[in-house]
C-alpha positions in Angstrom: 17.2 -22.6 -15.9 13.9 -22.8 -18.2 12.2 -20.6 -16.3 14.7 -18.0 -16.0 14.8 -18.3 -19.5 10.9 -18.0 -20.0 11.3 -14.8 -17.9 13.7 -13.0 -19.6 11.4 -13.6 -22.9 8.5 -12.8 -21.6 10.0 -9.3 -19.7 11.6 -8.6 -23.2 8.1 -8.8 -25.2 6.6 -6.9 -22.4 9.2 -4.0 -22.4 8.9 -4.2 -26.1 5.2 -3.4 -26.6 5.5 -0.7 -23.6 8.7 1.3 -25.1 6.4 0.7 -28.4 3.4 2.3 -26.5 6.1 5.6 -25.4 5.5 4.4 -21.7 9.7 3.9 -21.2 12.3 5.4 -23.4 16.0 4.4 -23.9 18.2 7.0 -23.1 21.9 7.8 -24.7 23.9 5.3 -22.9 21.4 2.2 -24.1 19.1 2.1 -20.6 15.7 2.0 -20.2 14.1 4.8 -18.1 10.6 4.6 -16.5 9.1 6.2 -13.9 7.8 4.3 -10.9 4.0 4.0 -12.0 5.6 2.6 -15.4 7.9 0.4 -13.4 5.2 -0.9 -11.7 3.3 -1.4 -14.8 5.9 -3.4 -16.4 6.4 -5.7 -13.3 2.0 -6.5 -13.6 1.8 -7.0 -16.7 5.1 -9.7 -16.6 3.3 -11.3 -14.4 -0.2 -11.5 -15.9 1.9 -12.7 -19.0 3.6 -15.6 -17.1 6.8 -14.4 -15.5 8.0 -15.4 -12.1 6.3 -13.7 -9.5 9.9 -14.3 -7.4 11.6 -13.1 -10.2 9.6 -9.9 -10.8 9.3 -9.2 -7.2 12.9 -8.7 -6.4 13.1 -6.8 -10.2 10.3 -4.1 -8.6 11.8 -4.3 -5.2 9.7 -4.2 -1.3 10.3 -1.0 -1.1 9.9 0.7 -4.2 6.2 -1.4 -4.1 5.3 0.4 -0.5 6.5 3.7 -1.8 4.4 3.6 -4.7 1.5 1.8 -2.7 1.9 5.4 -1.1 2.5 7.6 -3.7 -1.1 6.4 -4.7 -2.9 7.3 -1.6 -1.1 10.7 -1.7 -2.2 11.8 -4.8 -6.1 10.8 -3.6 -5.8 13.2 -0.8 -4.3 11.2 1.9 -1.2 11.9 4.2 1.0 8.9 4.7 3.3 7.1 7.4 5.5 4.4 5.7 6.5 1.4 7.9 4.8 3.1 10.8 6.0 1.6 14.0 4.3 1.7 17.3 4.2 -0.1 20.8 1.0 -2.2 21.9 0.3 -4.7 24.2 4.6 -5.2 25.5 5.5 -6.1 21.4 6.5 -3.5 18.8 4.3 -3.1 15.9 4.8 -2.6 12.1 1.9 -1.5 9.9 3.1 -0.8 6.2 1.3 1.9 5.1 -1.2 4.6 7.2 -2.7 6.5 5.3 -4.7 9.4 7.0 -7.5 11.6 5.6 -10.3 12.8 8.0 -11.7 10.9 9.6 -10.6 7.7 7.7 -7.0 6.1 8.7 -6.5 3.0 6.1 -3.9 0.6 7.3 -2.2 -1.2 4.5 -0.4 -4.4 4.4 1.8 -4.6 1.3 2.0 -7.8 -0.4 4.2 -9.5 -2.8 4.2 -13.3 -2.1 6.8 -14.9 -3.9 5.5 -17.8 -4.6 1.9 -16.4 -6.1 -1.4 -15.8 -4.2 -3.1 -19.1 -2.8 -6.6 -18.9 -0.2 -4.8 -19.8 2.4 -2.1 -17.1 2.2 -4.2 -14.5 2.2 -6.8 -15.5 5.0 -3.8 -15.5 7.2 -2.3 -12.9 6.0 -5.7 -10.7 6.7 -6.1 -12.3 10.4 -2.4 -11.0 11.6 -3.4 -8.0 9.8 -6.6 -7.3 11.5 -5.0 -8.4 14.8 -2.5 -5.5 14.3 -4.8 -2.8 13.1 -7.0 -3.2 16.4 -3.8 -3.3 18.6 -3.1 0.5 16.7 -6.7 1.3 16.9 -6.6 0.3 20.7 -3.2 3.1 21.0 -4.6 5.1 18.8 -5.1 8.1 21.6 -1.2 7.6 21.9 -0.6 8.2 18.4 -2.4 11.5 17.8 0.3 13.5 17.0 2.9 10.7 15.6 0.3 10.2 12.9 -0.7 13.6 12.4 -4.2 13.4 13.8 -4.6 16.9 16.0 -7.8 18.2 15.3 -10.2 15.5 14.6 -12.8 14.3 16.8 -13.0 10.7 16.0 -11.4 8.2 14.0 -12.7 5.4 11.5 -9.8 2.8 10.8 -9.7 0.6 7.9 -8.1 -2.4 7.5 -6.5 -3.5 3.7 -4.4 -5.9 1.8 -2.4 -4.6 -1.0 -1.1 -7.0 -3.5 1.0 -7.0 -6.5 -0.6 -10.0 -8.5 -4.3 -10.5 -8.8 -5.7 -11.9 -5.3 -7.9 -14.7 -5.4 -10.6 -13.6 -3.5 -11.3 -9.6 -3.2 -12.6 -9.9 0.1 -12.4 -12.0 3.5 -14.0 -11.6 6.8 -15.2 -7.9 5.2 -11.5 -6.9 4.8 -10.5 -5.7 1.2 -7.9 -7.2 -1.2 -6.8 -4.9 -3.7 -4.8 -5.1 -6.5 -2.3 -2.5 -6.9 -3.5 -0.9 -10.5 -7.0 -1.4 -8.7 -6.3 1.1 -5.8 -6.9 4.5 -7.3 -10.7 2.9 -8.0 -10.8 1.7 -4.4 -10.0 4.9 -3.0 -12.6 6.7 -4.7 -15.5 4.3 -3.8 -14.8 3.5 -0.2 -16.6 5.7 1.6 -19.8 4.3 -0.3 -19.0 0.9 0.6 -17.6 1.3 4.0 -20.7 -0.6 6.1 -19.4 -3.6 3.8 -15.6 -3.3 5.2 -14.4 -4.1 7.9 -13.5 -0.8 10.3 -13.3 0.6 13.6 -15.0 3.7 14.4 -13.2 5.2 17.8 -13.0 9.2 19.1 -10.0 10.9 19.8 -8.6 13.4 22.3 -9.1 16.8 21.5 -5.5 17.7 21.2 -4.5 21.6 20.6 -1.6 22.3 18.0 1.8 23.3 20.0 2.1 27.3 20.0 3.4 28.7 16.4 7.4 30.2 16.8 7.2 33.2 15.4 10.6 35.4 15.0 10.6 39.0 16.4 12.1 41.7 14.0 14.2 44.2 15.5 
């Protein structure tokens, strides 16, 4: 009960200093309005304050965290597949996020654990999620046009961790764990970095793009 108490406190000063700062507003009827980059501002900072992690999790909500996990990656150029499912290997396959812009595919696993970040966590949580990205990398020929890939030669696929709260490490086994309010810098340095990340370069069937309807005019 003390902790939901300490919560609540701590979300208040939070929303506080934020409607303070003009970042959410309180509209006729009493309720607080924020977009989703504000939403998820609110639900970092309660947590870098002391909130519960459980508690804030289920406030932000898996999806709305994926969806703007993607909304970030669109507006740095990048075409997205949201819980993109595929078949490898007999099993069907989840991958959170793929985000495509030539020739770079990052696959991003979207993190929220409940109970805060520990090493162990997220070593495993990178070795299932390597394990999946080569099984899609290994169908990727499969996938061409499911992901949107007609017209490019050859394919470098990039494996990532995306977390809510602070990781404990930023890297293991070359694979990259990124904060969320960290991702727009990630994006735009990658390509620099990429020998020190973990990725799989592979080429890709030169698929043609179906023929284009056109309606006659009588």
């Amino acid at each position: 009960m003390e902790a939901c108490r300490s919560t609540r406190e701590v979300l208040s000063r939070v929303i506080e200093r934020l409607s303070a700062e003009g970042l959410i507003v309180e509209d006729d009827d009493g309720f607080l309005k924020a977009t989703h980059g504000q939403r998820l501002r609110i639900a970092v900072e309660a947590v870098n304050a002391g909130a519960g992690v459980e508690r804030v999790s289920r406030a932000l909500g898996w999806q709305e965290f994926e969806d703007i996990s993607a909304h970030i990656f669109e507006e740095n150029g990048f075409s997205t597949r949201r819980r993109f499912r595929f078949k490898a290997q007999g099993r069907r396959m989840e991958v959170d996020i793929v985000a495509c812009r030539s020739p770079h595919i990052i696959c991003g696993e979207c993190k929220r654990w409940s109970r805060g970040l520990n090493g162990s966590a997220e070593r495993r949580a990178v070795e299932a999620h390597v394990e999946k990205v080569r099984s899609l990398g290994e169908s990727l020929d499969k996938l061409v046009r499911g992901l949107g890939l007609i017209g490019w030669s050859r394919a470098v696929i990039i494996p990532a961790i995306i977390t809510l709260t602070p990781p404990t490490t930023k890297i293991y086994e070359n694979v990259p764990l990124i904060h969320i309010l960290e991702l727009p810098s990630f994006l735009s340095e990658f390509e620099v970095n990429l020998d020190s990340l973990a990725h799989f370069r592979l080429p890709l069937p030169r698929l043609k793009r179906g023929p284009v309807q056109t309606t006659l005019r009588h």
